[in-house]
N, C-alpha and C positions, 0 to 999 in steps of 0.2 A: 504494500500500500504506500510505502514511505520508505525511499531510498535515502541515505546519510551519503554523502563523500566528505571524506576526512582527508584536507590537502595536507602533503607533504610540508614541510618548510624547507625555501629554495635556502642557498647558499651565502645570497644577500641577507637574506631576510633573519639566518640566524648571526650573522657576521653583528648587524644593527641591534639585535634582539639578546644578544648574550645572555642578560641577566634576567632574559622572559623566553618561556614556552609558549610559542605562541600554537594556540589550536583552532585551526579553521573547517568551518562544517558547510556543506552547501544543501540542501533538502527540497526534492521533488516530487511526486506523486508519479508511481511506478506507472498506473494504467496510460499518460500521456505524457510524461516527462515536464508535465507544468511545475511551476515555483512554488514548494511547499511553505507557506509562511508561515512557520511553526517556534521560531523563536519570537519572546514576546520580549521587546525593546521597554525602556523606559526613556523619556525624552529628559534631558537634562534641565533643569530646572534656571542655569545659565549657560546658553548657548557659546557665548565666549570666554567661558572657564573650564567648562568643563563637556567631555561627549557624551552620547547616549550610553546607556549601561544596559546587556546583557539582562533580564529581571528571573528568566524563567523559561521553562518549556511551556506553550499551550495546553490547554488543558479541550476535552470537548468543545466546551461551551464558549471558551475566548478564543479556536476557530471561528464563529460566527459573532461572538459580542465586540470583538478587538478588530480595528480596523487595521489597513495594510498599508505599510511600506510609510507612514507618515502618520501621527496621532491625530487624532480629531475631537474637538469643541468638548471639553470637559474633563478629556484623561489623557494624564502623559504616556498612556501606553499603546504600543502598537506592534504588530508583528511581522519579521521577515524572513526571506528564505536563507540567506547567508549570512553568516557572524565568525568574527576571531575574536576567541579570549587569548590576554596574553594573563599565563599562569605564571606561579612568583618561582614555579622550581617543575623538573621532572616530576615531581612524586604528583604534586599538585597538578599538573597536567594531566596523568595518567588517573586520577579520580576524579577532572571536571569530565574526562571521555567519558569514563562509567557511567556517570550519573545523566551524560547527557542520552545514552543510549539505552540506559532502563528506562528514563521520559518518555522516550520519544516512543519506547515498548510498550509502556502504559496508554501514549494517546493512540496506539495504533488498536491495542487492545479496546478501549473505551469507543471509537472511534466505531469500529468494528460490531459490536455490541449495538450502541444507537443504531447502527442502521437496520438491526434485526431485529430491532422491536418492532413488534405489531399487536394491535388487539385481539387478545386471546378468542374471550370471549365476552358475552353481554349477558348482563344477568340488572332487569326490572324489578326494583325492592319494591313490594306494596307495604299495606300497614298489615299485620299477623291478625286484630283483631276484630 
């Protein structure tokens, strides 16, 4: 349902990056290779101080509540397809992967679910007496 690519880090990138791990995700939707916008952004609260932050993985429901690729009128949050965290060491890189990849298992799992719901059945309560 939900393809991860996990880029390498080029030669430049650790040269500049020494003292960070940097971990880049990119996320598609396997049935058409569309932009899975699954990571949920926080917009920074000063745009010339500081960048957006990383907040979360999606969850069901902030696929459809959380707008894309730019926040809108009320929430600094929004979600997109591609993000690099730079982690403060190896270790911590290799548990932001973890966690990003059991999320992302969970919304696939959740995701999966919603769409198999259906009305069972129909049952008309009257009064008993």
């Amino acid at each position: 349902m939900i393809k991860l690519t996990r880029s390498e880090t080029d030669a430049d990138a650790a040269v500049i990056n020494r003292h960070q791990w940097p971990v880049a995700y990119t996320a598609v939707f396997t049935a058409d290779n569309s932009p899975a916008r699954i990571f949920v952004m926080q917009a920074s609260p000063d745009p010339d101080v500081f960048a957006d932050s990383l907040s979360c993985i999606a969850n069901a429901i902030q696929m459809t509540d959380l707008p894309e690729d730019a926040v809108a009128t009320g929430s600094p949050f929004y979600r997109i397809a591609s993000v690099t965290k730079l982690c403060r060491s190896a270790l911590a890189a290799t548990e932001f992967i973890e966690k990003v990849e059991d999320a992302v298992q969970d919304l696939v799992d959740n995701l999966t679910s919603a769409a198999t719901l259906s009305v069972a059945s129909e049952v008309t309560i009257t009064p008993s007496a």
